[in-house]
FINUVEX-658628 format. One record per atom (N, C-alpha, C): x, y, z; residue in one letter. Coordinates in pm, whole numbers, plus 50000, padded with zeros to 5 digits. Example, Ala and Ser with C-alpha at 12.3 -4.5 7.8 and 13.67 -1.06 7.14 Angstrom:
REM FINUVEX-658628
513194943150780a/512304955050780a/513204967050780a/512854977550708s/513674989450714s/512905000350787s/
//
This chain:
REM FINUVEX-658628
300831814561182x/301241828661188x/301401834061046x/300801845561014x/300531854660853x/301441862160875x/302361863260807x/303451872360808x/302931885260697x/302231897560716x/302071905460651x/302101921160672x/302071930560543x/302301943160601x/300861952660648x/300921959060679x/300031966460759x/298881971360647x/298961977260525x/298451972260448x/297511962260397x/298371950360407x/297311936260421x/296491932660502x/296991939960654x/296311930460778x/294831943560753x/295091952960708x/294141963060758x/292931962160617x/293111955860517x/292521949660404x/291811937160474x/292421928460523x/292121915960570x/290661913960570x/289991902060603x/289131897960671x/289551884560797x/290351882560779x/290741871760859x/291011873261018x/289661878361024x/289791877961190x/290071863961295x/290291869561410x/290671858561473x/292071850261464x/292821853961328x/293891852861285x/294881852461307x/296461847361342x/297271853661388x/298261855861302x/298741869861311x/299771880261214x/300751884761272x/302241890161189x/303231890861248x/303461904161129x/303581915361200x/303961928861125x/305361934061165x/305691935861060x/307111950961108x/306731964261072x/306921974361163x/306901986661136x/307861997361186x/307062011461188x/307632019161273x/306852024461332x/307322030661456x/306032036861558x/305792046561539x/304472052661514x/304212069861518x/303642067961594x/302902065361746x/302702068361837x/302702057961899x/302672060362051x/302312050562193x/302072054162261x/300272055762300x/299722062162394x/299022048462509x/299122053162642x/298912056062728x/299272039162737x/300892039662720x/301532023762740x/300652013662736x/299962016462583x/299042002362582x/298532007062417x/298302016162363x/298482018862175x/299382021262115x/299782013862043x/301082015661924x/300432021761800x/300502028361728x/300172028261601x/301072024761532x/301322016261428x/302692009561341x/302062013461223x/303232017061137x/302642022360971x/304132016060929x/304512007260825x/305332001460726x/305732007260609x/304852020860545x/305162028660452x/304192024760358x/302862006960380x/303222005960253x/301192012960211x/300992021260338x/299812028960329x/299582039760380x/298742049160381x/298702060960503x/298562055160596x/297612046260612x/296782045260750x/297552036860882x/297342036560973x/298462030161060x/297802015361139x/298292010561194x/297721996761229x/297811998961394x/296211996861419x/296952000761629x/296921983561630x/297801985061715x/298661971161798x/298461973961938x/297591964062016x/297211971462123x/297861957262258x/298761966262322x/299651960462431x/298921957462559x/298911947062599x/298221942462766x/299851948662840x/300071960662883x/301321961762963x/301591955363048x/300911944663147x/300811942563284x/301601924963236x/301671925163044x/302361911863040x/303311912662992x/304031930663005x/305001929462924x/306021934563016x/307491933062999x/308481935763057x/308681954863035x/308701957063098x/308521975663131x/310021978463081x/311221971863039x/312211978562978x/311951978162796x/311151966062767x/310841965862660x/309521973462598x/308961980662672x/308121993762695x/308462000862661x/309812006262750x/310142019262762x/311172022162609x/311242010462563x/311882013862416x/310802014662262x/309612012362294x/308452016362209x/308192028062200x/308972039262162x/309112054762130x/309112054261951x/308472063861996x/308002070561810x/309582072961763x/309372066361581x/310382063061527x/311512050661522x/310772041361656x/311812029561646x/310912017861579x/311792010761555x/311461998761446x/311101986261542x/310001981661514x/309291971861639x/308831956161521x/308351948161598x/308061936661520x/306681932761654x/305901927361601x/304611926461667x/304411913861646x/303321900961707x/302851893961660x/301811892761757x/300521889861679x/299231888961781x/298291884461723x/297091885461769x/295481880761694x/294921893461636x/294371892061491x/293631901961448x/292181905361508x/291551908461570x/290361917261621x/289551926861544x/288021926861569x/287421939061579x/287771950761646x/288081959961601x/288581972461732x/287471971461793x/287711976661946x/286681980362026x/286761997662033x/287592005661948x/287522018661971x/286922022461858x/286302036361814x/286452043661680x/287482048361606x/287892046761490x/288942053461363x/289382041461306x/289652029761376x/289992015961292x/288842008961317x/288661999461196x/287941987861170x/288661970261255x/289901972361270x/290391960661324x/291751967261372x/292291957261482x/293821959561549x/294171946561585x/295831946961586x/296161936661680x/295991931561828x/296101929361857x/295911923162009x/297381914962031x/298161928562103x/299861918862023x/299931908262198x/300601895762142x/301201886862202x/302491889362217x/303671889262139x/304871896162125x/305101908562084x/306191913262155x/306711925262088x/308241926362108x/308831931062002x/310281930261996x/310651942761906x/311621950461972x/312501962161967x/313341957461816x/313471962161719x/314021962061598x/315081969461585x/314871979561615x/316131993061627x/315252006261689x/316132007561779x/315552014961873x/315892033761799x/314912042361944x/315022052261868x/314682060861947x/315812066961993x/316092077262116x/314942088762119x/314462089662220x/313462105162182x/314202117162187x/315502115962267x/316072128662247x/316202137262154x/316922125762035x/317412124861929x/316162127061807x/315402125061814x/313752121361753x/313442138161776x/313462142261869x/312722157861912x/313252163461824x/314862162461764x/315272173961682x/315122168561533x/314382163361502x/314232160461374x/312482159361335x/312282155061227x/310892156061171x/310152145761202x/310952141461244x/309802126661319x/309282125961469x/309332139961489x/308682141561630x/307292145361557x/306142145661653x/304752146461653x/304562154961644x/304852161861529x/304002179861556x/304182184361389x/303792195861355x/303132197461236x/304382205661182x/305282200761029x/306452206161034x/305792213560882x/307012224460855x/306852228360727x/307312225060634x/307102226360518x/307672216560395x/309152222760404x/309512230860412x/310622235460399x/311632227960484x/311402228060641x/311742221160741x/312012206760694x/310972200960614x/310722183960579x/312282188760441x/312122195160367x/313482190560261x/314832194360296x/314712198160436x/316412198560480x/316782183060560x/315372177460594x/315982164260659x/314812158460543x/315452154360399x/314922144960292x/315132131260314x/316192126660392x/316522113260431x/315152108660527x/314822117160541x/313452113760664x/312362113360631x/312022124160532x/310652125960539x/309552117560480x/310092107660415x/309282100360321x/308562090560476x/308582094560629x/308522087660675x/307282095260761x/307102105160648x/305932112760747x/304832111360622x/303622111560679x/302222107160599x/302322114760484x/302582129460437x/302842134960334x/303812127860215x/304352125560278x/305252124560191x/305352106060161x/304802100460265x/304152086160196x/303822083560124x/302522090760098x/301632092060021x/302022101559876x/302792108859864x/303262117859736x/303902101759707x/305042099359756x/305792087359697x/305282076659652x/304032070659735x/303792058859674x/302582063259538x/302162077259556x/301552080459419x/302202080659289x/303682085559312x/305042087059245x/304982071959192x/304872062759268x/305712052959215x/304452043359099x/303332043959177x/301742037159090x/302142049658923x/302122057058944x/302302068758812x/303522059658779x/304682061858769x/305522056758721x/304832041058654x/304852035958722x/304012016658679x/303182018758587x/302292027758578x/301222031258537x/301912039258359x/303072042758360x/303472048158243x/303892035458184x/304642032158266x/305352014858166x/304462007658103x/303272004358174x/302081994558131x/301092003657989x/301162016858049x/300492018557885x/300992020557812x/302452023957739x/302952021757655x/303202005857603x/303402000157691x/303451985557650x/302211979957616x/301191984357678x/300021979257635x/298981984257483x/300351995957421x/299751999457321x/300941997157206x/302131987157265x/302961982757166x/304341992457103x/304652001457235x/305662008557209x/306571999657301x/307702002357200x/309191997057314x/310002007157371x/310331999657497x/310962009057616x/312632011557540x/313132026957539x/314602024257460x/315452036657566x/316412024157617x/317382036057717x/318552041757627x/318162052057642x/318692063857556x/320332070957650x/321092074657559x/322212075257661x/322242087957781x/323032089457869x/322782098557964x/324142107757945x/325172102757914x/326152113857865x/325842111657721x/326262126057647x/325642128457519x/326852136557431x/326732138257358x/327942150857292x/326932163557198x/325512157557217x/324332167457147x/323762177157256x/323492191857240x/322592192457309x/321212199757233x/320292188057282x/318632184257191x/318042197057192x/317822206757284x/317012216257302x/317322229857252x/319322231057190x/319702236757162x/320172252157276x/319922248557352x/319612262457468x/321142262257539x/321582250257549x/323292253057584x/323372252457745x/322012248457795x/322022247957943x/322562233258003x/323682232257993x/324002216158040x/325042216058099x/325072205358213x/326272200658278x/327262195158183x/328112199858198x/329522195058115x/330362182358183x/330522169958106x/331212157658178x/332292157458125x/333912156258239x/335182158958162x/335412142658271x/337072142758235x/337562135158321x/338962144758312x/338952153958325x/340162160758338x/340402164058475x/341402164958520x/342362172058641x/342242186658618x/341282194458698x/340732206858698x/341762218658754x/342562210158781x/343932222858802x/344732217558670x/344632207858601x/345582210558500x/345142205558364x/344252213658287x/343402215158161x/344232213058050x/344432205657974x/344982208957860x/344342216657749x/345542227957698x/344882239357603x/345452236957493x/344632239657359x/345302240957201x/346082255057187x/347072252557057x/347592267457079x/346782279357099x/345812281857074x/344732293657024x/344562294357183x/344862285457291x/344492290157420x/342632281157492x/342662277457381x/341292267657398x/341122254157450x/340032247157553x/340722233957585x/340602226357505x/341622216257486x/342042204857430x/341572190957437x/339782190757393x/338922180857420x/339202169257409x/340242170857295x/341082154157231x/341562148657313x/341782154657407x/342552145857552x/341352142257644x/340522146057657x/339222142757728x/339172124257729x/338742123357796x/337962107457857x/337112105357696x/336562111057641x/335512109757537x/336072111657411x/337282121757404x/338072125957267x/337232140157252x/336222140657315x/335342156857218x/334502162657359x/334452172157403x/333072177557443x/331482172157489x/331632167957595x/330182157257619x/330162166757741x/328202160857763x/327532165057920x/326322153457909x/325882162857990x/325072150358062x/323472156357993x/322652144157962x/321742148757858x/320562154357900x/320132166957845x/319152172257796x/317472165957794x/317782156657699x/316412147057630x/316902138257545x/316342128257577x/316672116757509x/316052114057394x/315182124757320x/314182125557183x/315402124757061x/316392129157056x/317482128056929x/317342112856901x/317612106657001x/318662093956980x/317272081656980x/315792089357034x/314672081757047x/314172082456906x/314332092856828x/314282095656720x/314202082956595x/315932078956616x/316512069056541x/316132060556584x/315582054556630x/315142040056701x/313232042656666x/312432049056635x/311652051756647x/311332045056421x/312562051556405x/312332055156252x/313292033456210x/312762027656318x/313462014556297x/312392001256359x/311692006756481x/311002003156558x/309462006756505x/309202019856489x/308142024456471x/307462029556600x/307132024056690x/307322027956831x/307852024256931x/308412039057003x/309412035257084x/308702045357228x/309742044457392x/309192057757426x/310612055457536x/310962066557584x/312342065357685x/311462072157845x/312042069457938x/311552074158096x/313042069658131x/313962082058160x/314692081458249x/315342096658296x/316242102058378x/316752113158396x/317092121358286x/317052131958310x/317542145358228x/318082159358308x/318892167658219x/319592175658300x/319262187158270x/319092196358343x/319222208258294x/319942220458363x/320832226358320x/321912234558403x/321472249658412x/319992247658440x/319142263458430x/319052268558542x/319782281758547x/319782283158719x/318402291458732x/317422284458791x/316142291758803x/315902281058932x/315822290759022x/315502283859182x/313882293059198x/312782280559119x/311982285059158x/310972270459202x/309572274659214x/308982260359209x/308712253259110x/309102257759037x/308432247258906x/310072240758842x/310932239658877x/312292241358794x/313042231558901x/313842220058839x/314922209758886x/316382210858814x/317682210558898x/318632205858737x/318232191558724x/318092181158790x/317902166358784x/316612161958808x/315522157258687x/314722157458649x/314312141058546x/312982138158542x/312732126658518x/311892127658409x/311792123158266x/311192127258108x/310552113058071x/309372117158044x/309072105757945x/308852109257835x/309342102257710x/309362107457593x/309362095257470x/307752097957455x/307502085357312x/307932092057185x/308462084257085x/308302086356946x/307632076656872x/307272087356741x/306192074056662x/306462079956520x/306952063556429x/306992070656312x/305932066956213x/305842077256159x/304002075855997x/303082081656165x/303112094056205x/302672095756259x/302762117356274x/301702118256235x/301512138356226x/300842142556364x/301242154156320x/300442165456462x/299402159156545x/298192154156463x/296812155656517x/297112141656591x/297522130556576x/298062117856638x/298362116056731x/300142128556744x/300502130656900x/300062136656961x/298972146856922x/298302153256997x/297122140057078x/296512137257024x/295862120557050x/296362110457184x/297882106157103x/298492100457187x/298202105857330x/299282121357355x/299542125057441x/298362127757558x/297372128757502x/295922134557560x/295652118857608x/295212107357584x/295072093157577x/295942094157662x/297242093157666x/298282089157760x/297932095957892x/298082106657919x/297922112458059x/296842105058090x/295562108458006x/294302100558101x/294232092358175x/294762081758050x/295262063358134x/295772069158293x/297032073358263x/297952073658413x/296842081658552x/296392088158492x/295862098458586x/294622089058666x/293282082358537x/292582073858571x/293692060958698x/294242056758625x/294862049358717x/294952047658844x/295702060358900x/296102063659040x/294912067959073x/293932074859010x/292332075259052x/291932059159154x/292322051559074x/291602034659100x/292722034559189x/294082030959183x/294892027859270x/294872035759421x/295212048059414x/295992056459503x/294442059859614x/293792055159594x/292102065259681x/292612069759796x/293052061059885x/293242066360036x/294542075759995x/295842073359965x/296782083759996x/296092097359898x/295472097159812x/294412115459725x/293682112959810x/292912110159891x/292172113660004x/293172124060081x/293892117760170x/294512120760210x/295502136360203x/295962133260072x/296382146659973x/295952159859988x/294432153359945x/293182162259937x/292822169260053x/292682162760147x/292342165960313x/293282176260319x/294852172660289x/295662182660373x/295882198860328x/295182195960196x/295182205860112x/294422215360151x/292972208960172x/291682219260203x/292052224860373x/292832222760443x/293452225160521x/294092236160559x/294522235760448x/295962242660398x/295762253560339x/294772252360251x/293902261460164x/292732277960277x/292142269660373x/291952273360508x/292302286660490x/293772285260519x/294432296660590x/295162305860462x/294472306160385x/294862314760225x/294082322060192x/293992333060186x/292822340860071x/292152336259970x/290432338259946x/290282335759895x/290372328959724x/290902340759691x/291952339659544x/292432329259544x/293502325359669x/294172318059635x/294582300559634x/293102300459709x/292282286459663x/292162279159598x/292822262159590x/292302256159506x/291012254859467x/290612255959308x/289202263759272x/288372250159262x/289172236359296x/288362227259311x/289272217959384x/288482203059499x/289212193759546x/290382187359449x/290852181859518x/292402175459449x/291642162459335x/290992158259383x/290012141759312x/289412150259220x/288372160659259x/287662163859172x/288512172359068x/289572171259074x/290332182358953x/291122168858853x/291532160658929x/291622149058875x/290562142958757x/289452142958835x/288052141258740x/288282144058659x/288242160758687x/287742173258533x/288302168558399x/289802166458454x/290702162158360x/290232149658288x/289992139258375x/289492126658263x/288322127458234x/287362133758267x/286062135958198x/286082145258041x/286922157758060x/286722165057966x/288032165457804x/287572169657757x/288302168257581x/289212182957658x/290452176557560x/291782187957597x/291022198457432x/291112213057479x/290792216057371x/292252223857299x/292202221557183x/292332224457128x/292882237857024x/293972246057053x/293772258356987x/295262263556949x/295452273156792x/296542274756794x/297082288456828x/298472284456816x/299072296156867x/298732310456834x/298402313256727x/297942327256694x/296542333956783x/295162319556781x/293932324256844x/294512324656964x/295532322857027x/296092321657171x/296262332157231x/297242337557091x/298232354157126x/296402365957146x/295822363457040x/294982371857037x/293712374557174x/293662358457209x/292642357857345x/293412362657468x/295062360657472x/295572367157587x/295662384657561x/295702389357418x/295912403957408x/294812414757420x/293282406657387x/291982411557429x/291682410357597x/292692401057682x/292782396957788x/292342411257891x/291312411457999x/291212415958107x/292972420058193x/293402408058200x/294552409158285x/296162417558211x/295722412958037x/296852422257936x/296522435657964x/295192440357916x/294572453557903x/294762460258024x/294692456058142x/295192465058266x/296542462358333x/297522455758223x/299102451458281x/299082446858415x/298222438958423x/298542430258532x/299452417858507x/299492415058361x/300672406158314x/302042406458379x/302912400358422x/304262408458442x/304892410158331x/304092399558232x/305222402958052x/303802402757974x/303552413257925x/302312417457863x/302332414057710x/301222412557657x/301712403257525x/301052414757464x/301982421057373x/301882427257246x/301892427557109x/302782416757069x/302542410756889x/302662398356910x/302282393556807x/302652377356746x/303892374156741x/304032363056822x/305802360856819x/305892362056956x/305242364557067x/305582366157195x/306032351057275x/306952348657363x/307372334157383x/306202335157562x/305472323957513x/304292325357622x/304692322857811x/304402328857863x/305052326358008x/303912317658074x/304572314558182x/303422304058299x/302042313958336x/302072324658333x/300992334358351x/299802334158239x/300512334058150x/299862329658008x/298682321457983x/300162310858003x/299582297357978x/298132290058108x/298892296558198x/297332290658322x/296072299058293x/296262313358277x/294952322958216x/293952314558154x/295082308958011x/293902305757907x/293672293857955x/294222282558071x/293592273058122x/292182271958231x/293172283358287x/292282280658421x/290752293458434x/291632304758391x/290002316358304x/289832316058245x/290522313158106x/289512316757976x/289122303257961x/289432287757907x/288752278257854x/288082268957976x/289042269558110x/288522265958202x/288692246458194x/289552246758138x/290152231458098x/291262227858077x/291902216858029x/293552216557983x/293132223557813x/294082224957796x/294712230257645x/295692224957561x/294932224957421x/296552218757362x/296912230957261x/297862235257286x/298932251657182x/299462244457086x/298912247456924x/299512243756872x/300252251356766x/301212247956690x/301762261756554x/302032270556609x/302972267256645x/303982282356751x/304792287756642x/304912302756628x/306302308556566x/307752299256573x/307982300456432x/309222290256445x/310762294456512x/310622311556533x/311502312956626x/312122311456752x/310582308456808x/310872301556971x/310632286856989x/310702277756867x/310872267256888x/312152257056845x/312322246856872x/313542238856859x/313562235456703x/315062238856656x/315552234056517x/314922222056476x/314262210956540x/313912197556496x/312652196056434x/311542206256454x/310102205856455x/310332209456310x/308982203456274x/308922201856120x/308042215656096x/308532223655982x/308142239155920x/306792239255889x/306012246155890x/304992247455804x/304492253655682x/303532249655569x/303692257955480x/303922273955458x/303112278755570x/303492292755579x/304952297755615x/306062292855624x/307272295555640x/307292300655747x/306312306555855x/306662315055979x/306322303656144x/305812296156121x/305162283256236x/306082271856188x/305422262056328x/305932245756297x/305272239556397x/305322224856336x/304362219656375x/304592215956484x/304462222256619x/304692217256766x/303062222356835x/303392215456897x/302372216557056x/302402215557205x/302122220257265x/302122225057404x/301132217957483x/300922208757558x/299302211357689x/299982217057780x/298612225557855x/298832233657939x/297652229658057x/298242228558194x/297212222658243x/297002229758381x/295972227058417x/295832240258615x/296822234258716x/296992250158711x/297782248558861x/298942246658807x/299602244058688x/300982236858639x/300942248158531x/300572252258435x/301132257858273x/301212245058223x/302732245958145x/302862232658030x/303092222458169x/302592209058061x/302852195658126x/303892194258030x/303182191757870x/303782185057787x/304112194357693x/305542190857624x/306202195257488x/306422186457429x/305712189357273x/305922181657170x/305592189057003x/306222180556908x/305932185056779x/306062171156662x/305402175756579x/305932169456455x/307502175056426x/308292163256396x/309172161356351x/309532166556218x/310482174356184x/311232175356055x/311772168655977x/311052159055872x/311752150655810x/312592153255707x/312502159255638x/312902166655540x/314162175155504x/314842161655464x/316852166355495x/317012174055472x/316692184355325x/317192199155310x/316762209055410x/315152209655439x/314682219055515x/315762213455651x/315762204155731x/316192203455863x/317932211155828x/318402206455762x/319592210055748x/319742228955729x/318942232955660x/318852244355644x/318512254255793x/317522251555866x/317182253556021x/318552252456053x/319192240656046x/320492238656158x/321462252756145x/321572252356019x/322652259955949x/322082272656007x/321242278555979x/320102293856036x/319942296956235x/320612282556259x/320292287856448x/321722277756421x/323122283156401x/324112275756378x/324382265856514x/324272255756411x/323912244056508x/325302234056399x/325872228456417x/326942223356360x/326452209456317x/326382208856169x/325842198356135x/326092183656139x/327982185856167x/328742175656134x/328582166456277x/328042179756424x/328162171056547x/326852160356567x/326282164156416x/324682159956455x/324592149756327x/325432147456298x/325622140256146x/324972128656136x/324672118356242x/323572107256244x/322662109556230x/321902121456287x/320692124156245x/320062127456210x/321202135756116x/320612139055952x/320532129855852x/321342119955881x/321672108755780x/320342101455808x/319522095755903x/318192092155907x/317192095355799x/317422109355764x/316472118455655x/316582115055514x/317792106755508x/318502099255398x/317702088055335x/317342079355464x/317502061455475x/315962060055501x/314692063555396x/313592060655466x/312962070255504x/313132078655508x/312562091055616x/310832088255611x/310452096355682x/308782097655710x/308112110855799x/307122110855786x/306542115155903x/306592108056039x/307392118056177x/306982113456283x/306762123056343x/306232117856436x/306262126756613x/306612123056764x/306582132756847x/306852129656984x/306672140157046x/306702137657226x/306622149757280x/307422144957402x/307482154357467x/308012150357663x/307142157257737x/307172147957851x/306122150557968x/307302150558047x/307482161158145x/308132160458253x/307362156558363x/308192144458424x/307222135058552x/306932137058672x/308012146958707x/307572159758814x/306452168558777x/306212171558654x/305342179958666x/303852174358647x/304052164258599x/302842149958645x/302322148758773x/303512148558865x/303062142458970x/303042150559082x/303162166959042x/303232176759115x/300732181059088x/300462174758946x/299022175958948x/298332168459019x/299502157059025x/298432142559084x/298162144959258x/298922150659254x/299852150059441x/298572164259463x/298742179059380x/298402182959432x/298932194359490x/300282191159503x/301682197459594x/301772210059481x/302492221059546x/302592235159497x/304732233559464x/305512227459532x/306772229759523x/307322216359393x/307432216459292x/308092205459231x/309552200159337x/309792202859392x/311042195159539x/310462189759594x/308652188559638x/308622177359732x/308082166959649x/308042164259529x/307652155059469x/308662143059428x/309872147559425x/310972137859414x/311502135359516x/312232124259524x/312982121259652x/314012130159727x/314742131459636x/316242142659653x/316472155559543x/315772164359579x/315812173459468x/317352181259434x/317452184559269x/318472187459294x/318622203659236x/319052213259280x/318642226759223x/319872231159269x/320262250259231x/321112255059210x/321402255559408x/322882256859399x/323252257859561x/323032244659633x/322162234859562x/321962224259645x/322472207859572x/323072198659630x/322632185559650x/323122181159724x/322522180659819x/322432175259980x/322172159859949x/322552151560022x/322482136860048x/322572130559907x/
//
């Protein structure tokens, strides 16, 4: 007896075989087909019952959603849609699963809406959608660890409460351990952080690029993947407060490098789940063009889910900076007749998601990399450029998404960084380690962040960044 998952047996060749599966039931037709799926594929395994040898109470508990255990001979199907089934000998009830109870939830048989699927999130990973997003989720994830390691960066867990905040924007959850009915205040009427759990003012972090920074300028390469916060109340689709970053640093390393890196990096991952994931982006794909169906033309994906996948690893990210940017969106068809909702009029404009997909998806018709942005709308850390008005950061911008990735060359350069701090008053003394770096060695580095939702919102396909994570967490909400 092969003890394996549904997965394996349906890979197999070992006919004639005998196998022992656990699953769950998504269907049982005509008291004699089970379909069993284990999670650990789309596709389902029929298990096909001789009823006339089975006890009819242990029947009548083979309802969609209960947990069964099978054991039988592997077979040729004799029907069409599978290549092989069980031929079960045993069957045994695991945890049963009321249909009553089943009708009012998402695991009844019928076609739910995504919306419907993220009020019961404890469930849904149990419906083919959302199988398949997850186990793409998780090959992407594997798929990030292995190429950084395979190109000799070290993994560095960066802290999650912080007393910095990296982005400077002030959008953060605040972590106390105080008794919220009874605050302690300084005379001036202000709270009294010194009594805090921490002694000072902490939340929960931003980005872990500060502190990847210092380890980077010791290591040489480093890269962090873990949570990040952001306390931005924007309840839209593209926007999480609890959110997942990957973020390499590299030091003796300029613009054109991380631009390199970062372009190299996605590919790998993307190629990857190409080779890995086929049936669940099949799948993806299918439900999409589906889906797509019943949309206006316009509003069509302008190519399959695989084949957009392709585009991406076939073609060079091009290339362009921020100024030829401002100017191709201001000659723009869509500027010139204000169809913009924020119409770009001078240099210096902070680029919106409208923007940024234009020059992806109409004008170059590829990903993009933005580089030398005005130094006003970018973060105190990015290193200046000679012209005193840019710095050296970059943007990709990719279909269907805007930015994936943010990144820049680094500011090495203790007076200039210090001077920025002081100019977007940023308190030097709270940041005092990592100016002192600029001291001890300094260099050229770089880095960027990829947000992994918004990775795996291209890979998937999916339009809502909420169904791509398990438990999303946004303003008004965290449920379970």
């Amino acid at each position: 007896m092969i003890k394996a998952g549904v997965k394996e047996i349906l890979e197999s060749g070992d006919l004639l075989k005998e196998f022992e599966c656990k699953g769950w039931v998504r269907s049982f037709r005509s008291n004699r087909f089970i379909a069993l799926n284990d999670g650990s594929c789309v596709e389902n395994l029929q298990c096909v019952v001789d009823f006339e040898n089975f006890d009819q109470t242990i029947l009548n508990q083979v309802n969609v959603g209960a947990a069964v255990l099978v054991q039988g001979t592997l077979k040729e199907s004799e029907g069409s849609g599978q290549r092989v089934e069980i031929e079960v000998e045993k069957l045994s009830i695991l945890g049963e699963a009321n249909p009553e109870d089943v009708r009012k939830t998402i695991l009844s048989p019928k076609r739910h809406s995504l919306e419907k699927l993220r009020e019961q999130a404890h469930l849904r990973v149990r419906t083919n959608t959302f199988g398949a997003i997850m186990r793409v989720r998780s090959k992407l994830s594997f798929a990030v660890h292995q190429y950084f390691n395979s190109k000799g960066f070290n993994h560095v867990h960066t802290p999650i409460i912080t007393g910095s905040d990296a982005e400077g924007a002030g959008e953060t959850f605040k972590v106390t351990n105080f008794n919220l009915d009874e605050i302690p205040k300084n005379d001036d009427g202000n709270v009294n952080f010194k009594e805090d759990f921490f002694g000072k003012e902490t939340n929960l972090s931003v980005s872990g690029q500060l502190e990847a920074e210092t380890y980077a300028l010791g290591l040489s390469k480093v890269y962090t993947f873990g949570p990040t916060f952001r306390a931005e109340n924007s309840n839209t689709s593209r926007h999480l407060a609890e959110f997942w970053m990957i973020e390499p640093e590299v030091a003796f390393c300029e613009l054109d490098g991380n631009m390199d890196l970062a372009e190299d990096f996605i590919k790998y991952v993307l190629d990857y789940i190409q080779k890995e994931c086929n049936s669940d982006l099949a799948f993806l794909e299918n439900r999409l063009l589906q889906e797509d169906k019943n949309k206006p033309q316009a509003e069509r994906a302008p190519m399959p889910l695989r084949e957009k996948i392709d585009f991406v690893l076939k073609n060079n990210f091009k290339r362009v900076s921020y100024t030829e940017a401002i100017e191709i969106l201001k000659n723009s068809k869509p500027n010139k007749k204000k169809k913009f909702q924020y119409p770009i009029e001078d240099w210096g404009a902070d680029l919106q998601s409208e923007h940024e997909r234009f020059l992806v998806e109409k004008h170059f018709k590829c990903p993009v990399i933005l580089f030398d942005y005005p130094t006003n709308i970018k973060a105190f850390y990015m290193r200046l450029n000679e012209d005193g008005k840019t710095v050296r950061a970059m943007d990709i911008l990719f279909p269907g998404i805007g930015e994936i990735v943010g990144g820049s060359q680094r500011e090495e350069r203790y007076d200039v960084l210090l001077e920025k701090m002081k100019a977007l008053h940023i308190d030097p003394e709270e940041l005092w380690w990592y100016l002192e770096t600029r001291k001890f060695g300094t260099c050229k580095h770089s880095g960027f962040g990829l947000g992994f939702e918004r990775l795996v919102l291209f890979a998937t396909g999916m339009s809502n960044i909420r169904d791509v994570i398990p438990y999303p967490r946004t303003p008004q909400n965290a449920e379970f």
